[in-house]
RODO-2510 file (C-alpha; in nm, 4 decimals, decimal comma):
residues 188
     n   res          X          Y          Z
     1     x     9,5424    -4,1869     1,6666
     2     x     9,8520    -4,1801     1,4688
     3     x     9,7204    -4,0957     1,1013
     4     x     9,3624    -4,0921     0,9438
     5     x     9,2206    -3,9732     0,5841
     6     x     8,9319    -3,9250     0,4048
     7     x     8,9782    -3,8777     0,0752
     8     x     9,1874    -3,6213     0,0112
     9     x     9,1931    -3,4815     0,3849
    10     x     9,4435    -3,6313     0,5906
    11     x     9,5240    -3,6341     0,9713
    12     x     9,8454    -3,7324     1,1427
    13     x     9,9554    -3,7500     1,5077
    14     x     9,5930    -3,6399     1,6448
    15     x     9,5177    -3,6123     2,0103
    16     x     9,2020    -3,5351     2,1247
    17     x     9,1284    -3,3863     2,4907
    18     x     8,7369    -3,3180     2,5822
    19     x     8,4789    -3,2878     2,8745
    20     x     8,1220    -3,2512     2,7402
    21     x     7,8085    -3,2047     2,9557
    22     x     7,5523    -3,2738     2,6872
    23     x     7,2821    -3,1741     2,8781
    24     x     7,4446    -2,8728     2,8601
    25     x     7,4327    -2,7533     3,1856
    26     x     7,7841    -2,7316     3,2353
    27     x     8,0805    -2,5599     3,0095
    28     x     8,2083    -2,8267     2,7885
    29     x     8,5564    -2,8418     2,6881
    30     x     8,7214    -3,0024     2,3992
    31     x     9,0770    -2,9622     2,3166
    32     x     9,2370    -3,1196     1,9740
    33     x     9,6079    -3,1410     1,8784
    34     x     9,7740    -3,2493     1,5443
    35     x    10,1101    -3,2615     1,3931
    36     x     9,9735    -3,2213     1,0296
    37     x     9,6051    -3,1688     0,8647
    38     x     9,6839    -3,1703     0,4619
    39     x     9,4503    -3,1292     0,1694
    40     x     9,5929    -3,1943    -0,1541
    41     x     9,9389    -3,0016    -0,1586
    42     x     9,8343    -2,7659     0,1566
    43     x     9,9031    -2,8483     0,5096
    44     x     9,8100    -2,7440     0,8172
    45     x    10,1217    -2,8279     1,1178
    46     x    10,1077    -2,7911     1,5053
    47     x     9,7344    -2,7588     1,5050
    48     x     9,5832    -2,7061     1,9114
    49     x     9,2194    -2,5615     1,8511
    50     x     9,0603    -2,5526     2,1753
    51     x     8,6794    -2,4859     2,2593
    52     x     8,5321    -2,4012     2,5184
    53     x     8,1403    -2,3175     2,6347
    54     x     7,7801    -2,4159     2,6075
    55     x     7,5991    -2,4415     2,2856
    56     x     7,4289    -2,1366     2,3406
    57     x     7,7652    -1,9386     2,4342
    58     x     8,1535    -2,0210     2,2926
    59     x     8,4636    -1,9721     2,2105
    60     x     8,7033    -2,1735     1,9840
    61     x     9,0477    -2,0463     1,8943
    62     x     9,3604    -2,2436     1,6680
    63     x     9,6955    -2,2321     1,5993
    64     x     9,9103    -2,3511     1,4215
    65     x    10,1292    -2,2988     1,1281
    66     x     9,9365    -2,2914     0,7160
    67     x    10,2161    -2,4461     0,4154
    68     x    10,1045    -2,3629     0,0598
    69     x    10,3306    -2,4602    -0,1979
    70     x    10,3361    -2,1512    -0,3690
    71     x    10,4615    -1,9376    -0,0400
    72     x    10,8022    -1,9164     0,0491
    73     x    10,7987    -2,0216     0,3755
    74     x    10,5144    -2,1618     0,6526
    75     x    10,2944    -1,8857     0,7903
    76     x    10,1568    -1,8928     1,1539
    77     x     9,7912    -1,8922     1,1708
    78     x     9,5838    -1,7840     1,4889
    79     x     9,1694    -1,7525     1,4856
    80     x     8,9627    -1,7066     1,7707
    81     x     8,5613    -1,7493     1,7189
    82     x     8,3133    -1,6697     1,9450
    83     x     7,9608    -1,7875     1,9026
    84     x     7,6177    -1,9426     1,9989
    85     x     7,4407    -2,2602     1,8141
    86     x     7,0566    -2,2540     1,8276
    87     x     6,8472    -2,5642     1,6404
    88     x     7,0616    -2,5848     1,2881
    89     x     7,2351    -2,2431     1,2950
    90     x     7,5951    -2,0821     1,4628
    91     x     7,6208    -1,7517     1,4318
    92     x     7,8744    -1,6219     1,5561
    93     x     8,2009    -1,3182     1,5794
    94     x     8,5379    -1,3722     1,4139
    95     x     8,6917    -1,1842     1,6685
    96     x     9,0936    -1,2177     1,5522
    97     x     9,2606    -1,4059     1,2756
    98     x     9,6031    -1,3916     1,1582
    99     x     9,7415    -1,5533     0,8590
   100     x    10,1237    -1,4997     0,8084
   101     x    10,1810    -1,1152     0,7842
   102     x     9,7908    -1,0639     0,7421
   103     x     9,6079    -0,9562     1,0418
   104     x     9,1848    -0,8815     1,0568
   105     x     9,1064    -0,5522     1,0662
   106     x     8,7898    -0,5501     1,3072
   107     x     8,5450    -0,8047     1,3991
   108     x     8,3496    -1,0239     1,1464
   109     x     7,9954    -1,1552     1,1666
   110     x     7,9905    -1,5303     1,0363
   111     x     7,6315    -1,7827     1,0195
   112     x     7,6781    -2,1296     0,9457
   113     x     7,4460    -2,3964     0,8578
   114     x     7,4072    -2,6842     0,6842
   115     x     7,2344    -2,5163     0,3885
   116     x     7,3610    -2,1745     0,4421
   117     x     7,6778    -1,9212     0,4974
   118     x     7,7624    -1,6544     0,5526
   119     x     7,9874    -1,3309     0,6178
   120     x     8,0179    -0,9857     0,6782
   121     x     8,2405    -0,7388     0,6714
   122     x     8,5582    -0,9341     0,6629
   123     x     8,8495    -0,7186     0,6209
   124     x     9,2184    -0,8481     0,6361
   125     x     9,5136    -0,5934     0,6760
   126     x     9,8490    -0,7027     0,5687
   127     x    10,1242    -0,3994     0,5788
   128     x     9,9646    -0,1128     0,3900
   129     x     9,7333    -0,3913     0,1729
   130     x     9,3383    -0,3870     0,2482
   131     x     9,0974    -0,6580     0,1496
   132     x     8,7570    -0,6961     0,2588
   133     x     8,4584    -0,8737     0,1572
   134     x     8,1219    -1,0054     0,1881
   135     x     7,9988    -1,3658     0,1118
   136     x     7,7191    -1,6409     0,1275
   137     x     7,6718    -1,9879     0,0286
   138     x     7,3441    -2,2148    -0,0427
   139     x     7,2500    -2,5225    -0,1419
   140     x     6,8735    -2,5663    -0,2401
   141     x     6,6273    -2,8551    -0,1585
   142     x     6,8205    -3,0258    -0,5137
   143     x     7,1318    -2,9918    -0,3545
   144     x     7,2504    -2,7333    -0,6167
   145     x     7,5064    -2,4763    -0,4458
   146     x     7,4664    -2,1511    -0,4723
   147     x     7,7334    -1,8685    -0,4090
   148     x     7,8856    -1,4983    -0,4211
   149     x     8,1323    -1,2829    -0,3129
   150     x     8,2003    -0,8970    -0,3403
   151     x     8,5765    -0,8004    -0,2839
   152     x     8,7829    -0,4715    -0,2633
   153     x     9,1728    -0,5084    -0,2816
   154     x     9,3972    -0,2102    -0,1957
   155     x     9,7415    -0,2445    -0,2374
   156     x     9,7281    -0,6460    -0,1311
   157     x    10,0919    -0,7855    -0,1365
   158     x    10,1603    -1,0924    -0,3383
   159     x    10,4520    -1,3321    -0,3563
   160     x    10,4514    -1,6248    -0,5629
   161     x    10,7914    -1,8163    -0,5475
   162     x    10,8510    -2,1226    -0,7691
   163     x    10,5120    -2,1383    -0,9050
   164     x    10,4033    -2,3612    -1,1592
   165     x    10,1720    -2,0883    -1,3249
   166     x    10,4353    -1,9062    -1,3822
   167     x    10,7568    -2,1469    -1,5006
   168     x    10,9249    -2,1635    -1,1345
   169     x    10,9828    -1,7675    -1,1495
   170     x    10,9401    -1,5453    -0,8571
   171     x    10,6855    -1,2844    -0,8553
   172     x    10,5827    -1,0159    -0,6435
   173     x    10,3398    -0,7496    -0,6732
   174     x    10,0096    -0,5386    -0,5339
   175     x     9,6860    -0,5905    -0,6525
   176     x     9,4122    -0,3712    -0,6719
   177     x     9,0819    -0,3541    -0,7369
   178     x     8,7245    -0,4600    -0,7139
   179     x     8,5590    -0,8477    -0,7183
   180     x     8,2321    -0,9393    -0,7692
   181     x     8,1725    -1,3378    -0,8242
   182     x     7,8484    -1,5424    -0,8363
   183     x     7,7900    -1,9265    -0,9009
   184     x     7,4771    -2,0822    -0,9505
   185     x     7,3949    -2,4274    -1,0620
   186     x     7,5194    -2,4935    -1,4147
   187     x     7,7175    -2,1351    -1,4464
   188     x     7,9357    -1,9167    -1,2779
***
């Protein structure tokens, strides 16, 4: 398909590639390629995410390049997941990611459902900058979401060029510190 949207997600120049045995019997393949996957002002560009596996035993991995408006120039991005889905959960191993200059530091647990997430022990190195943290989502039988986070930064690099929360100037800097943030219905 050439381009398709939903609200504010849109898709453009997608190709999708896949073999499925949905009795499952067989490894399943899908492969996906895109020019450009934007949300709002972000974009994703050169997108292949490939998958391979049963339900109860994959892998997917992407790549591509990540814009953000506020970054000076597009940063390659590279995950690889590997994982098993049983009834309405995946749980699964972040085994790599890298996001421009920022590389995981060891493997992450991750558990996804429709009502839940979750993760553990996600830590991101980026030069001599640290960040890890631990996180879950839920959303109750009223649909009210639930979250929280808990986040240690250690000399983290930031550049901001041209941003708009700051008047177009360029900043740079290293943030440290501790984060601890919790939403629940009607407060945060």
């Amino acid at each position: 398909t050439k381009r398709f949207g939903y609200s504010d997600l849109k898709l453009q120049g997608l190709n999708v590639n896949t073999s499925i045995d949905m009795s499952d019997q067989t490894d399943s393949k899908l492969e996906l390629n895109f020019d450009t996957m934007s949300l709002k002002q972000a974009s994703l560009n050169k997108i292949r995410m490939t998958g391979e596996g049963h339900l109860r035993k994959h892998t997917l991995t992407l790549q591509g390049m990540i814009n953000i408006p506020s970054m000076t120039d597009p940063m390659p991005l590279e995950l690889q997941l590997q994982g098993s889905y049983s009834a309405t959960n995946w749980q699964g191993i972040l085994g790599s990611l890298k996001v421009g200059v920022a590389q995981l530091e060891k493997q992450s647990a991750v558990m996804l459902s429709a009502y839940h997430a979750q993760f553990n022990e996600f830590c991101l190195l980026a030069g001599s900058g640290h960040l890890c943290a631990d996180g879950q989502w839920q959303r109750d039988e009223m649909e009210h979401n639930q979250w929280s986070t808990d986040a240690q930064l250690q000399s983290l690099p930031i550049t901001l060029q041209n941003s708009a929360l700051i008047n177009g100037a360029h900043l740079q800097a290293k943030l440290n510190g501790q984060v601890s943030l919790k939403a629940v219905p009607n407060m945060l």
